[in-house]
C-alpha positions in Angstrom: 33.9 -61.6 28.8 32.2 -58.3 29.0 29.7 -56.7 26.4 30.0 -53.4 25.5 27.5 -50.9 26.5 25.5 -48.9 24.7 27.4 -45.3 24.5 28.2 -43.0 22.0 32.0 -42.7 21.1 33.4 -38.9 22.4 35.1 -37.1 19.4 38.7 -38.6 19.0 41.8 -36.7 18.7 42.4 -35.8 14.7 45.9 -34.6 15.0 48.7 -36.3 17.0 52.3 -34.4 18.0 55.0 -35.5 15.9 58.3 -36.0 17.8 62.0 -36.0 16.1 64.2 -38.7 17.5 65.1 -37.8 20.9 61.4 -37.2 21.4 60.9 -33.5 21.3 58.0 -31.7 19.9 58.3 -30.6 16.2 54.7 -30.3 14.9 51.6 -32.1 14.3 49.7 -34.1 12.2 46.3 -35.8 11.0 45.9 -38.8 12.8 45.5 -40.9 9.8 48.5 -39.5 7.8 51.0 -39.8 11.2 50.2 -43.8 10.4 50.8 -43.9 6.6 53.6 -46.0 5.8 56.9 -45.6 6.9 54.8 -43.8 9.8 56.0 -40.9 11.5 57.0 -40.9 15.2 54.5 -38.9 17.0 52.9 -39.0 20.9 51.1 -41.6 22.5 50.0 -43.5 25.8 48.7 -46.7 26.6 46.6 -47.5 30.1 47.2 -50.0 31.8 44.1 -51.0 34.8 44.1 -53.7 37.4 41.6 -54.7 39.7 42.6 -54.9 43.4 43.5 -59.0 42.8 45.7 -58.1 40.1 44.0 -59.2 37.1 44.6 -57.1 34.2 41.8 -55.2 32.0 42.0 -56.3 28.2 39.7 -55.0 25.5 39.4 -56.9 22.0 39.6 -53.6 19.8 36.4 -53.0 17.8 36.1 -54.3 14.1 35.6 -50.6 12.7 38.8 -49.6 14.2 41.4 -48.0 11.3 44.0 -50.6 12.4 44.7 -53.6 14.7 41.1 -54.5 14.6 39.6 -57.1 16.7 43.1 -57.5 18.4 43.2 -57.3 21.7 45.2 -55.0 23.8 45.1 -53.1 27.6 42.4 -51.0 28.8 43.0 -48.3 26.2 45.1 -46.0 24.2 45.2 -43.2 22.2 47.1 -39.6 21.3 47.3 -36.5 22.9 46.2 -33.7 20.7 48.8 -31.2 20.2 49.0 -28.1 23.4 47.0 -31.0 25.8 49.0 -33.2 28.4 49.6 -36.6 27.8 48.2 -37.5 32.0 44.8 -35.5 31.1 44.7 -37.0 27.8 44.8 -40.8 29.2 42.7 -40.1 32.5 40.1 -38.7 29.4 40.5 -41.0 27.1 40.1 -44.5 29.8 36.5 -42.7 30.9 35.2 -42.0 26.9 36.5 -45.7 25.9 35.9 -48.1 28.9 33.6 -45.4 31.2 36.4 -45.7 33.9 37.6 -42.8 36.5 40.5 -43.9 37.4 43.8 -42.5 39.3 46.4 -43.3 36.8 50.8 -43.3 38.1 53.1 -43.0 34.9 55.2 -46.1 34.8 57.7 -45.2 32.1 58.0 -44.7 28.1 59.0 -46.5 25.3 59.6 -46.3 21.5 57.8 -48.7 18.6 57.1 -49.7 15.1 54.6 -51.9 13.8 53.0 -52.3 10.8 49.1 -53.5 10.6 49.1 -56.7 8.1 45.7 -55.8 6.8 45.3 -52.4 6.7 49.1 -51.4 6.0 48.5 -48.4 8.7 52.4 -48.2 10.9 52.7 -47.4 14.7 55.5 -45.8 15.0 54.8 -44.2 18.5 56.4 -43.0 21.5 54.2 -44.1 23.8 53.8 -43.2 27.7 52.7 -46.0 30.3 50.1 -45.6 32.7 49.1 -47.6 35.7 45.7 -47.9 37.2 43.2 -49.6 39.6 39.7 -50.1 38.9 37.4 -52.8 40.8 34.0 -52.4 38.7 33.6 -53.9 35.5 33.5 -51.1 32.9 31.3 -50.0 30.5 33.0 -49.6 27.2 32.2 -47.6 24.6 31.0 -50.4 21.7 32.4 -48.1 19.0 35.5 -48.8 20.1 35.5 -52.1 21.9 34.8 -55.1 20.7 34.5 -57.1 23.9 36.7 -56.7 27.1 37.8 -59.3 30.1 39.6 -59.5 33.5 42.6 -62.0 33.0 45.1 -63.5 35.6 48.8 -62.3 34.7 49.7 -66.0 34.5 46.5 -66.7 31.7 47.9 -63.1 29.6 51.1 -64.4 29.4 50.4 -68.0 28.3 47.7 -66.3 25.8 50.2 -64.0 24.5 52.7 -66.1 23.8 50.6 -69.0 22.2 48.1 -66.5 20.3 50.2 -63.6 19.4 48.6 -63.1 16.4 45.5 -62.1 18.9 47.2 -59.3 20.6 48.0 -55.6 19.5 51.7 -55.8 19.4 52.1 -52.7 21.6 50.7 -55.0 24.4 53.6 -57.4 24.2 56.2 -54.5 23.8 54.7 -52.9 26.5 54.7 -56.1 28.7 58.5 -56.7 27.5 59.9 -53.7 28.0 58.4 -53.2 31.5 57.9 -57.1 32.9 56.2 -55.9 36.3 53.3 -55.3 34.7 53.1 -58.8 33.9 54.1 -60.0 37.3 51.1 -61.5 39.6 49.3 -58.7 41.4 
């Protein structure tokens, strides 16, 4: 696996876009209050990057992190801030955290809840796939990753499914609800 280099983390987004049930804009909030428990449902993506032999990009979340910590997930995520597109915001997001330019297709959307056993802190998140190739090895922000690694489809899906106490439970969601991410390359 990969160490992280030695940038600076970019400002993060402070207020997410809260959504009512079928998903429609109806305000925003403070980051950290949108997660407070029973957690509100508010805007999200999550980017997915493969190199050109199909391996998948994983990141072990950094310790500091306000929940999931030292899980580890895909490439990255995040919010859009309220009035800002949720395309821009990932394409932005994937350079500040992993120092990746990537072209990134939307792959589809899907609706979660999960609760953080040690913080408390609830996903509850409407989050927006995207899809990505990248060849180089990045250079993550250390602020926000913990350490990072390309893995085989075939390797992620054994580790998943014997470890998933190791993995942000958005990845496996993610993985579920959409299995062609997970197929080989």
């Amino acid at each position: 696996m990969g160490a992280p280099g030695p940038r600076k983390s970019e400002p993060t987004v402070a207020e997410v876009v809260l959504l009512d049930s079928s998903g429609r804009p109806v305000g925003s909030a403070a980051k950290l209050v949108a997660h407070q428990p029973p957690g509100v449902l508010h805007s999200a993506f999550s980017v997915f990057i493969r190199d050109s032999q199909g391996r998948h990009l994983v990141q072990r979340r950094a310790l500091g992190k306000y929940h999931f910590a030292g899980k580890w997930a895909n490439a990255c995520c995040g919010h859009p801030a309220p009035g800002a597109s949720s395309p821009e915001a990932a394409r932005l997001r994937l350079e500040q955290e992993m120092g990746i330019v990537a072209d990134l297709s939307h792959i589809g959307i899907f609706t979660y809840h999960a609760i953080d056993p040690v913080s408390g802190l609830v996903e509850h998140e409407l989050d927006e796939l995207y899809t990505g190739v990248h060849d180089a090895d990045p250079n993550p922000d250390p602020i926000e990753v913990e350490d990072w690694g390309w893995v085989e489809p075939e390797e992620l899906a054994r580790r998943m499914a014997s470890e998933p106490e190791t993995f942000a439970p958005w990845l496996m969601i993610a993985f579920e609800a959409f299995p062609g991410l997970l197929a080989p390359g």
